[in-house]
Structure formats: C-alpha cells, structure tokens
MIDOSE-1310 file (N, C-alpha, C; in nm, 2 decimals, decimal comma, always signed):
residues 140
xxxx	+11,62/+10,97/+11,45/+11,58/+10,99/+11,59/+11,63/+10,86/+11,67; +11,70/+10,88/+11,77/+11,76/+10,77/+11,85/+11,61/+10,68/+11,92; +11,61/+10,56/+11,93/+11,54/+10,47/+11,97/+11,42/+10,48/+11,88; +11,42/+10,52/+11,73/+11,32/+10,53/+11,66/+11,35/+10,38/+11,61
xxxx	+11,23/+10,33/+11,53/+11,22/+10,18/+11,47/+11,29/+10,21/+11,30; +11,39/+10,12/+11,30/+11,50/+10,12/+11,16/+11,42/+10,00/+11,10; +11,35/+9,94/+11,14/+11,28/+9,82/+11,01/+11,19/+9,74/+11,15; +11,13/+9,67/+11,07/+11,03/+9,52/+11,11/+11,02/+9,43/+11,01
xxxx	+11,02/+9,33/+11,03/+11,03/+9,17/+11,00/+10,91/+9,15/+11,03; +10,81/+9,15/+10,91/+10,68/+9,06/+10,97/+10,67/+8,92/+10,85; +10,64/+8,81/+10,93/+10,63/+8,69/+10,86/+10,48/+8,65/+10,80; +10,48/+8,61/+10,70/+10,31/+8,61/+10,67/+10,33/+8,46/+10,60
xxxx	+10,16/+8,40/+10,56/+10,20/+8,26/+10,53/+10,26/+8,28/+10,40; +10,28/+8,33/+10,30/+10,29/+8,38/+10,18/+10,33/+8,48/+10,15; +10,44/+8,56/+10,12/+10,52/+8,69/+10,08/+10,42/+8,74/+9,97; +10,45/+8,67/+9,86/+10,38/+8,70/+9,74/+10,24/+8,69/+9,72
xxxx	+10,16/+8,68/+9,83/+10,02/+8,60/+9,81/+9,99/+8,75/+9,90; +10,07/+8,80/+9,95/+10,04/+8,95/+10,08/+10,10/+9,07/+9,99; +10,15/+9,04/+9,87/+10,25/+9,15/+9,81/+10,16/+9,27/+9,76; +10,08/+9,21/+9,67/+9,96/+9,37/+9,65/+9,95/+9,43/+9,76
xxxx	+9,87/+9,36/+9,88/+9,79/+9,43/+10,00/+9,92/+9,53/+10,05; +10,04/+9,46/+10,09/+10,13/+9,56/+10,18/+10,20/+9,68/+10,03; +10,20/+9,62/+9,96/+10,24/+9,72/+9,80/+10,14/+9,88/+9,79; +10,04/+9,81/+9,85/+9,87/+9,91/+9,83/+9,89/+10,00/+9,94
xxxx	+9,88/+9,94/+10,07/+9,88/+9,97/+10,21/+10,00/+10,09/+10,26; +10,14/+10,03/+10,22/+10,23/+10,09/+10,25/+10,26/+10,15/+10,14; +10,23/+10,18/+9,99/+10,20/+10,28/+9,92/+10,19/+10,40/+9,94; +10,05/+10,35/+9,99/+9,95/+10,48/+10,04/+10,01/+10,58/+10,12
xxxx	+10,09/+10,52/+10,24/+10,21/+10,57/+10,32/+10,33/+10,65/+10,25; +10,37/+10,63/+10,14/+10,53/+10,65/+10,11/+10,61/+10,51/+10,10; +10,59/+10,42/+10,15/+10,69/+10,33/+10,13/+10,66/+10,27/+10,03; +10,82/+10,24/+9,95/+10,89/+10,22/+9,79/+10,92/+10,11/+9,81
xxxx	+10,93/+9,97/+9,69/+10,97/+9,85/+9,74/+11,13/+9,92/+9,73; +11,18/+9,81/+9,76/+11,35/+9,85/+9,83/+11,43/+9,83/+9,73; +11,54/+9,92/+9,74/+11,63/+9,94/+9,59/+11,75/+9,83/+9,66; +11,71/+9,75/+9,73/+11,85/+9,71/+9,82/+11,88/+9,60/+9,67
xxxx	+11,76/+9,58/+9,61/+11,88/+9,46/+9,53/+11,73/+9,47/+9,43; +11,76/+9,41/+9,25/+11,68/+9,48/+9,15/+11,57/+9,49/+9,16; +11,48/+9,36/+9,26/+11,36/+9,41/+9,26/+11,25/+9,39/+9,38; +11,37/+9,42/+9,47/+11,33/+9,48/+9,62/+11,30/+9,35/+9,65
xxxx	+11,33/+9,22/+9,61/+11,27/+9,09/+9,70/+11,37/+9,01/+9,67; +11,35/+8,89/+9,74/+11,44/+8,75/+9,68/+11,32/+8,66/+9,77; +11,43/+8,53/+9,74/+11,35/+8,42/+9,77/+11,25/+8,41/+9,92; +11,28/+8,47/+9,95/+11,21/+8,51/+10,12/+11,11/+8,62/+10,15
xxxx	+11,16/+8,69/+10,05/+11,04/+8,76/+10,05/+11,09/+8,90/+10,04; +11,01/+9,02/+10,06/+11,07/+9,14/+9,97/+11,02/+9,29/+10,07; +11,12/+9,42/+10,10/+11,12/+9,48/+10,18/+11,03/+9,62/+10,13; +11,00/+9,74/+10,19/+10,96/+9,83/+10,17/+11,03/+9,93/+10,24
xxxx	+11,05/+10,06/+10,19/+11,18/+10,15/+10,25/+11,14/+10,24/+10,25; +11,12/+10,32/+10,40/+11,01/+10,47/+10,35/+11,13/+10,60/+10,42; +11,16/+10,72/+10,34/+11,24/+10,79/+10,36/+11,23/+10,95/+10,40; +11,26/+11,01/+10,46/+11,19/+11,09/+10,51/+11,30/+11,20/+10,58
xxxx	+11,32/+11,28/+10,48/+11,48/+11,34/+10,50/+11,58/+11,24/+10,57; +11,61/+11,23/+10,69/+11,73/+11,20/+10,76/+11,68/+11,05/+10,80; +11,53/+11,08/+10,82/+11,46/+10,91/+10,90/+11,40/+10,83/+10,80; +11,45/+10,74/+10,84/+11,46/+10,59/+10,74/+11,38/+10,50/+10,82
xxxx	+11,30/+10,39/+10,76/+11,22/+10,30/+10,84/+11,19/+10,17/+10,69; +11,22/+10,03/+10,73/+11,20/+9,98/+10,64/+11,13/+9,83/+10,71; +11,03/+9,79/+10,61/+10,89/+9,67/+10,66/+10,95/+9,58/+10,55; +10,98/+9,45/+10,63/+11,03/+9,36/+10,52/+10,91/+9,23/+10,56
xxxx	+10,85/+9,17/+10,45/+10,73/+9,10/+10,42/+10,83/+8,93/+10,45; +10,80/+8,88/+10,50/+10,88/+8,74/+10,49/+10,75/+8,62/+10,47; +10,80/+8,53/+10,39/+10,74/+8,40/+10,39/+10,76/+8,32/+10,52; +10,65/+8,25/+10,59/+10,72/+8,14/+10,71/+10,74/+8,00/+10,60
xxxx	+10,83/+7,95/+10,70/+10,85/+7,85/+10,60/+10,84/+7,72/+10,69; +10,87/+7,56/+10,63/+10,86/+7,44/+10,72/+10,69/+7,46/+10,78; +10,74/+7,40/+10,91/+10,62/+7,36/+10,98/+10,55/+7,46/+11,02; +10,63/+7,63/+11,03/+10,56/+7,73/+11,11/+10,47/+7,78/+10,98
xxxx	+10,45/+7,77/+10,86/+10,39/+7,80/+10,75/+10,24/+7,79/+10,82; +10,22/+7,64/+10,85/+10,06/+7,62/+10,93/+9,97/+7,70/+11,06; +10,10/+7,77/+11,11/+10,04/+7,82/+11,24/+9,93/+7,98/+11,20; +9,84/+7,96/+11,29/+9,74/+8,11/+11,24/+9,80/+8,15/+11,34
xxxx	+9,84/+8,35/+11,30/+9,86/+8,40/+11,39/+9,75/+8,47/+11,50; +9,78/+8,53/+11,61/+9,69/+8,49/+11,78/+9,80/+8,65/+11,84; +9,70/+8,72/+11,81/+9,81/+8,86/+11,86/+9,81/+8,89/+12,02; +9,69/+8,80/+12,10/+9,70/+8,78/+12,21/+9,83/+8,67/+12,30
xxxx	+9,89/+8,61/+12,19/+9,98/+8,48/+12,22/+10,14/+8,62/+12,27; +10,25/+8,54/+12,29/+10,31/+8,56/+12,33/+10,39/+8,65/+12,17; +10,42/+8,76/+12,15/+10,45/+8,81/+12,00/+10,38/+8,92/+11,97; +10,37/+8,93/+11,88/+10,34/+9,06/+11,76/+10,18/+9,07/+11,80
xxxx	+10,15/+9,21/+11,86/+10,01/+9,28/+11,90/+9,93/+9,32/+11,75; +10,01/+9,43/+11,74/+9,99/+9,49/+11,64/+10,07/+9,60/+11,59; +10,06/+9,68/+11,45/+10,14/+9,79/+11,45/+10,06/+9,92/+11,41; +10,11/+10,01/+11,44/+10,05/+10,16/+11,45/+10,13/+10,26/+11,35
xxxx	+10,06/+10,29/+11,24/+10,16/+10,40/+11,17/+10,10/+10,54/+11,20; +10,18/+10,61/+11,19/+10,11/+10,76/+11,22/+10,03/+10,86/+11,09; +9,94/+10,87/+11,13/+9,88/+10,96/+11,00/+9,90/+11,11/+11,01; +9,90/+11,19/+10,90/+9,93/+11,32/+10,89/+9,82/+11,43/+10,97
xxxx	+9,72/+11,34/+10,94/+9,57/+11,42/+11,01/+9,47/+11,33/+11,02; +9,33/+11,39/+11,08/+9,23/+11,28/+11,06/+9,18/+11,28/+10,93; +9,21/+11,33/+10,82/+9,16/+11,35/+10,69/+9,25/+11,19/+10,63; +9,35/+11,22/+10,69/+9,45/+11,10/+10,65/+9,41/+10,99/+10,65
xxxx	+9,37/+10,95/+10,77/+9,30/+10,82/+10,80/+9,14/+10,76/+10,75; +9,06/+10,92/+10,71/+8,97/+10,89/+10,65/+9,03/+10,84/+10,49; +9,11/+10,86/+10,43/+9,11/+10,85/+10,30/+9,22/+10,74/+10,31; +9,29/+10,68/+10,40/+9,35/+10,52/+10,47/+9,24/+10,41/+10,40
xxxx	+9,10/+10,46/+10,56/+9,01/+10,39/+10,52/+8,92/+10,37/+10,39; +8,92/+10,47/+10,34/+8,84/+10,45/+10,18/+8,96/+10,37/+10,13; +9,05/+10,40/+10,13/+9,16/+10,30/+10,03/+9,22/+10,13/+10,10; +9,11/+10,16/+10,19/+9,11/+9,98/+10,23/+9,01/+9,99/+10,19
xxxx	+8,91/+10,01/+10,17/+8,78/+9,96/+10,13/+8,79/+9,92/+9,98; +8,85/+10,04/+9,91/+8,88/+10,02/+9,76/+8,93/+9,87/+9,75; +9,03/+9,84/+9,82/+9,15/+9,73/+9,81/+9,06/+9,57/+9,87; +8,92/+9,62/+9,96/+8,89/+9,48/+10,00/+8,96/+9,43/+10,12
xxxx	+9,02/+9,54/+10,18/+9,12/+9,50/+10,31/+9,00/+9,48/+10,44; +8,97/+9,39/+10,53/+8,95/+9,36/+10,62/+8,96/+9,47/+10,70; +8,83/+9,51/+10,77/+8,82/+9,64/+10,86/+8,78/+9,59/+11,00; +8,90/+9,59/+11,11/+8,85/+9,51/+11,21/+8,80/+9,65/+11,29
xxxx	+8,79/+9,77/+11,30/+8,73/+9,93/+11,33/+8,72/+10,02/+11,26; +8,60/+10,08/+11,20/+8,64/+10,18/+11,11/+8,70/+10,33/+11,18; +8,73/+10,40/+11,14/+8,75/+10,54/+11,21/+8,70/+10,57/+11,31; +8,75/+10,63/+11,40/+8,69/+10,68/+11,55/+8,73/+10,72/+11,66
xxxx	+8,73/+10,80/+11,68/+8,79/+10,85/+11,81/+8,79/+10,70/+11,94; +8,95/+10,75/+11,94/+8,94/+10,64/+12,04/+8,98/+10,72/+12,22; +8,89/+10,78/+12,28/+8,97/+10,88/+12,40/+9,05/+10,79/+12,51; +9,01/+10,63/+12,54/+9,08/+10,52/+12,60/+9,26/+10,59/+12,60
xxxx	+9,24/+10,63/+12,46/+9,41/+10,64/+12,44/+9,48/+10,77/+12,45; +9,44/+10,84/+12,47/+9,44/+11,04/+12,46/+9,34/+11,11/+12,38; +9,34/+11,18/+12,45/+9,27/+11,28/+12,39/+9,29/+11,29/+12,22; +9,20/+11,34/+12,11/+9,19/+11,34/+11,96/+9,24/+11,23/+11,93
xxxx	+9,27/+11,10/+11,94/+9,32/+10,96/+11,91/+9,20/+10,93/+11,86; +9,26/+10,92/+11,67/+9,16/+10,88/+11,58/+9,25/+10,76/+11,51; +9,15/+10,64/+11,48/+9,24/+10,55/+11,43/+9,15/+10,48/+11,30; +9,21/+10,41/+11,26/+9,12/+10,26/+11,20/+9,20/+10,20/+11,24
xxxx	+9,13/+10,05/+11,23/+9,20/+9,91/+11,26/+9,18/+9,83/+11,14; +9,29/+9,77/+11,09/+9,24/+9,69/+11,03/+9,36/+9,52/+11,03; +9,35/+9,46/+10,90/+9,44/+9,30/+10,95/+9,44/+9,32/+10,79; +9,59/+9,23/+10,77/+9,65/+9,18/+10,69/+9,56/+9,09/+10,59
xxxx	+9,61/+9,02/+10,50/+9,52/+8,88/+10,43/+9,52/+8,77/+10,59; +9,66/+8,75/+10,64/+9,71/+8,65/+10,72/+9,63/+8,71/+10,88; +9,55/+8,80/+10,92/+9,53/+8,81/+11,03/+9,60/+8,93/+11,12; +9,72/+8,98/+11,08/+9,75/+9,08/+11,16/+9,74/+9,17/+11,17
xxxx	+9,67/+9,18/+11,26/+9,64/+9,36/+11,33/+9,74/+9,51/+11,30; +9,70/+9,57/+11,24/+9,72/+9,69/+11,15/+9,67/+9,83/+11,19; +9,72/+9,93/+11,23/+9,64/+10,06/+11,26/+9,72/+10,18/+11,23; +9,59/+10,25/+11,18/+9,62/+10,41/+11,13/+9,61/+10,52/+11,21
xxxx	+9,71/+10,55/+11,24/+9,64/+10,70/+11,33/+9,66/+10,82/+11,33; +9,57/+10,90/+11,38/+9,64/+11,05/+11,40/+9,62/+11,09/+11,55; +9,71/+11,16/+11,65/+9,71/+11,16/+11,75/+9,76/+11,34/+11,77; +9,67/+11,39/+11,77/+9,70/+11,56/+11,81/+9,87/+11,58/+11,92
C-alpha cells in the first residue's frame, strides 16, 4: 500500500531487557524476529518482520546508548506519542488484553469503546517496560 509504514525504529533503555515483552506483544500479532541476519539481532538491538501477502511492516527494538540511555521517555515532549496496531475484531483486543495481563504488561486503559475517535473504536492502551504508549484496536 503506497504511504503505508515499511518499519519503525523504537529506542528503549535496553533491547534485551524489552526482548520478551515486544517477542510476547508482537507475537501475538504475527511478527517473526527477522530472518535479515541468523538471529534477527546484533549489537544494537534486534528487528521484528510481519508479512502479510504483498504488505510487509517491520519494528526494530534499539538500545539508546551514551548519555541518551538516562533520559525517561515523555510522549507529550516533542517525538514518539504513541503506536496503534489494528486488531482483527473486538474479540481481538479482548484476548490482546488477557495476554498482557498473562505477560504482567502495564495497562494504561483496559478495553473500551472509545466514541472521541469514531464510532465502534475499541482499544486498550497499554506501555512498554520503558514507558511507551502502546495501543490495540479495532475500528469498524
């Protein structure tokens, strides 16, 4: 799809310290760690590749490094709000949310119609280990 998203770069304090949670998360989704090289990571950290006949979409996990390692992320600051994956139905996002709960993932909304956003806009919200804003949705 033209102007569809081909990847995201999210930086966390720790690749490997975040690797279960996004492994679990983006699992649950379809996304595979990445065949790009033997074991979908290197020193920086390691990608996820979700495939979907012709549409490709890939979330690569990065370590910060140096001094930005210390900063807590602030999704009101100038940067990264949050991200939105699409769910297949609201059944979807019910069984999202039970598999954050299973996993101990941080529930910043559980399920709920959200109408602010359209009509049948059902979501959860939730955040990373590191604080970033995370959402599930299904949108009629």
């Amino acid at each position: 799809m033209r102007g569809g998203i081909h990847h995201i770069d999210l930086t966390v304090k720790d690749a490997r310290a975040s690797r279960a949670f996004y492994e679990s998360v983006l699992g649950f989704m379809g996304y595979r760690l990445s065949a790009g090289n033997p074991f979908g990571e290197d020193e920086t950290g390691f990608d996820f590749d979700l495939h979907d006949g012709d549409q490709f979409c890939s979330i690569g996990i990065l370590s910060a490094c140096g001094e930005h390692a210390a900063r807590v992320h602030d999704r009101y600051s100038p940067g990264l709000h949050h991200i939105a994956w699409t769910a297949s139905d609201r059944a979807d996002v019910d069984a999202m949310y039970a598999h954050l709960l299973s996993i101990g993932a941080m529930i910043l909304d559980a399920p709920a119609e959200y109408p602010r956003y359209g009509a049948g806009y059902y979501a959860v919200f939730f955040a990373d280990p590191d604080g970033l804003k995370l959402e599930y949705v299904h949108k009629p």
